[in-house]
C-alpha positions in Angstrom: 24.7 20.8 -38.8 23.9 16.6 -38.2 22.0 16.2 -35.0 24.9 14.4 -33.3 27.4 17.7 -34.2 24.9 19.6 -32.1 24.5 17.7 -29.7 28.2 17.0 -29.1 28.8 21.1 -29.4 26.4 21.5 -26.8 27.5 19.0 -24.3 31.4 21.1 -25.4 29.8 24.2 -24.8 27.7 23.6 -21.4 29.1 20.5 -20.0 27.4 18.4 -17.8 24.7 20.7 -17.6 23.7 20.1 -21.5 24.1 16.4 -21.0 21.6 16.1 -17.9 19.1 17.8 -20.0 19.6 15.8 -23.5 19.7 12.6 -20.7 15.9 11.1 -21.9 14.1 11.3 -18.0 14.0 7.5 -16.6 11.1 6.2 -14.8 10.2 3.9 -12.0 7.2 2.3 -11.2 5.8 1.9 -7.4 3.7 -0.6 -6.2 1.3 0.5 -3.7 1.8 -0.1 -0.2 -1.9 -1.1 0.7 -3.6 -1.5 -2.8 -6.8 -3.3 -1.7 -9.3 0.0 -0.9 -11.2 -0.8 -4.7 -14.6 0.4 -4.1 -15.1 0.6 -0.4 -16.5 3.8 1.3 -13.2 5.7 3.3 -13.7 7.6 6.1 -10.3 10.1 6.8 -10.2 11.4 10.1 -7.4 13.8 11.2 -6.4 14.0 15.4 -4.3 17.1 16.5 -3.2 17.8 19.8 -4.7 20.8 21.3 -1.5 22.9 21.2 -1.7 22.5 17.4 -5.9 23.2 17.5 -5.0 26.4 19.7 -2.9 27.6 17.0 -4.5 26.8 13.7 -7.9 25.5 14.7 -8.8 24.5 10.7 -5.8 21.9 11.1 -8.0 19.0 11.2 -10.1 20.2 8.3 -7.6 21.1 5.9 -5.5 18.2 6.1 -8.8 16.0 5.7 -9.8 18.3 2.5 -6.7 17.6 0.8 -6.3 13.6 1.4 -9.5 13.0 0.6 -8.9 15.4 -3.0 -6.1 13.3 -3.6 -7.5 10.6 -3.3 -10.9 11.4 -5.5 -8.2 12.1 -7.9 -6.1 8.3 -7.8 -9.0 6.2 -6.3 -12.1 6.6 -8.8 -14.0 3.5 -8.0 -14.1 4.4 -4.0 -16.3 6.3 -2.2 -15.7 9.3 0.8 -17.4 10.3 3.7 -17.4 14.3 3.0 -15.2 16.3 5.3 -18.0 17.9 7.1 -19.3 15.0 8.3 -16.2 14.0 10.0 -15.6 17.3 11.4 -19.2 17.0 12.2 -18.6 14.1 14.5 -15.4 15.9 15.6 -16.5 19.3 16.5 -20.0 19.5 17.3 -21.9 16.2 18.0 -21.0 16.8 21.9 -19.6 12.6 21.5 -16.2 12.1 22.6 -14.8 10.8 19.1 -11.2 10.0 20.6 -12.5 7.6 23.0 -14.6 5.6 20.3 -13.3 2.6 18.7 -12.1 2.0 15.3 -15.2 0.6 15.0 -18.0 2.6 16.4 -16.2 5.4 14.6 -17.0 3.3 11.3 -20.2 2.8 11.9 -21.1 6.1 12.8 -19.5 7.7 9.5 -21.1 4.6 7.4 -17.7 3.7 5.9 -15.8 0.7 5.6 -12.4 1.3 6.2 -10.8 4.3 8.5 -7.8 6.2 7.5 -7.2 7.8 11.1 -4.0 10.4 10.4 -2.7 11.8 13.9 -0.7 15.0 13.1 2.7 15.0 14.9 3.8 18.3 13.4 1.6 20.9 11.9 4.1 24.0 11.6 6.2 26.6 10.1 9.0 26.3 11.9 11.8 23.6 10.2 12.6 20.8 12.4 16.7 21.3 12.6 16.2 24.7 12.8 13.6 26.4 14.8 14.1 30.0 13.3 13.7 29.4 9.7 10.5 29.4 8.7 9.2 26.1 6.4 5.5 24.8 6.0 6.4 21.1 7.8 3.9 18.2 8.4 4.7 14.7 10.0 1.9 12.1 10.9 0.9 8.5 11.5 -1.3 7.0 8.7 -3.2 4.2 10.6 -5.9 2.6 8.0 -8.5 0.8 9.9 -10.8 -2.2 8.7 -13.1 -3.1 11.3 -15.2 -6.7 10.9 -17.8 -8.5 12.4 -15.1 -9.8 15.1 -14.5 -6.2 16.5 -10.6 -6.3 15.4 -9.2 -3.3 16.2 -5.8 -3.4 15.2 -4.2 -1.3 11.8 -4.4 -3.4 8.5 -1.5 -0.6 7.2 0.5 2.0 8.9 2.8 4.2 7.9 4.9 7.4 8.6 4.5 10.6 6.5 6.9 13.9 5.9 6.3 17.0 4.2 8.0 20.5 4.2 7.6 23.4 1.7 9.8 24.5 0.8 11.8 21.0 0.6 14.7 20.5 2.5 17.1 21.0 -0.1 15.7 24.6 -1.0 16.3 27.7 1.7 13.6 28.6 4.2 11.6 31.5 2.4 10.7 35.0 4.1 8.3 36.2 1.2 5.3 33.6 1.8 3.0 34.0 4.9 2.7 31.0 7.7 -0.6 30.4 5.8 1.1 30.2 2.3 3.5 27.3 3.4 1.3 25.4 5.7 -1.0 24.9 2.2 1.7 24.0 0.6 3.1 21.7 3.0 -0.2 20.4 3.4 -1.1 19.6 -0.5 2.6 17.9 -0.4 1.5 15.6 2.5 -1.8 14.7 1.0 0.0 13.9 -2.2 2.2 11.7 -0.2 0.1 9.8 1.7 -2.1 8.6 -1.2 0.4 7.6 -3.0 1.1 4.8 0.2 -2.7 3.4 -1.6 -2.3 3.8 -5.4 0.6 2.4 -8.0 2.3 5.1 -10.0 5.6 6.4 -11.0 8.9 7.8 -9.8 11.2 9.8 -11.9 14.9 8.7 -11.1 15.8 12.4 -11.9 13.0 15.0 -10.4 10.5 14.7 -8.8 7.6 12.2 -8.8 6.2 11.4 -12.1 2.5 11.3 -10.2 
């Protein structure tokens, strides 16, 4: 049977279903928001409120871990302060990191710019509604360059979502809190590097990456 027969008894047989799959994917491409970290050493420090550290003290930690992956993975010419040096500073150099500057927090680290991310959410509770159960993450992204002046203001700030499952999908009774706050949390990393790197969007699905 010719190729277009086929494809015409498909489309007859299936509908619009057949015909969003034969549909060749389309793509879009994204500029990056702040596209100017090239080679610099980054710093990412995650703040929590202490309700959140009460309930899942590795909050901090795990949300640093999986920026800072994502970003190993988009950024290759940049360097990191590791994680345990942050949480170092955080945790158990007796220093009172939240009342440093932008700036003294730089040059304690050794880095040149700061991505400071202060959790909002950190939970598996949805938003709308408190009794399903969804990994959901919401932060601001400040990204701090400190010079020789002592400016302290944000070069780039940004607001950042995630939930596992995603909002268009049912809350999920099978996975533990620890199962969905990963998840949630590997979503979030994934999109807030993408705020620092140019890449794709599918129009149909999800992100091309």
């Amino acid at each position: 049977m010719p190729f277009l027969a086929c494809v015409f008894f498909a489309v007859a047989l299936t509908g619009c279903q057949a015909l969003y799959f034969l549909t060749p994917e389309e793509h879009k491409d994204v500029k990056a928001e702040y596209g100017k970290i090239g080679s610099r050493r980054v710093a990412v420090v995650v703040w929590a409120d202490r309700p959140t550290m009460d309930l899942y003290p590795r909050a901090r930690r795990r949300v640093c871990d999986a920026v800072v992956w994502e970003m190993k993975k988009h950024l290759p010419k940049a360097g990191f302060v590791k994680c345990e040096k942050v949480e170092d500073l955080q945790e158990r150099s007796g220093i009172d990191w939240e009342a440093m500057s932008q700036s003294e927090i730089c040059k304690h680290l050794s880095c040149d710019l700061a991505i400071r991310i202060d959790l909002m959410e950190y939970t598996t509770r949805a938003a709308d509604t408190r009794e399903l159960r969804k990994g959901r993450l919401s932060a601001t992204v400040n990204l701090y360059q400190p010079d020789s002046e002592g400016r302290e203001d944000a070069v780039y700030t940004t607001d950042v979502v995630a939930t596992y499952p995603p909002t268009s999908e049912p809350s999920v009774t099978e996975k533990s809190d620890g199962d969905l706050l990963r998840a949630a949390t590997e979503l979030f990393a994934q999109d807030v590097v993408k705020k620092f790197y140019d890449h794709q969007v599918t129009l149909r699905g999800r992100d091309a990456g």
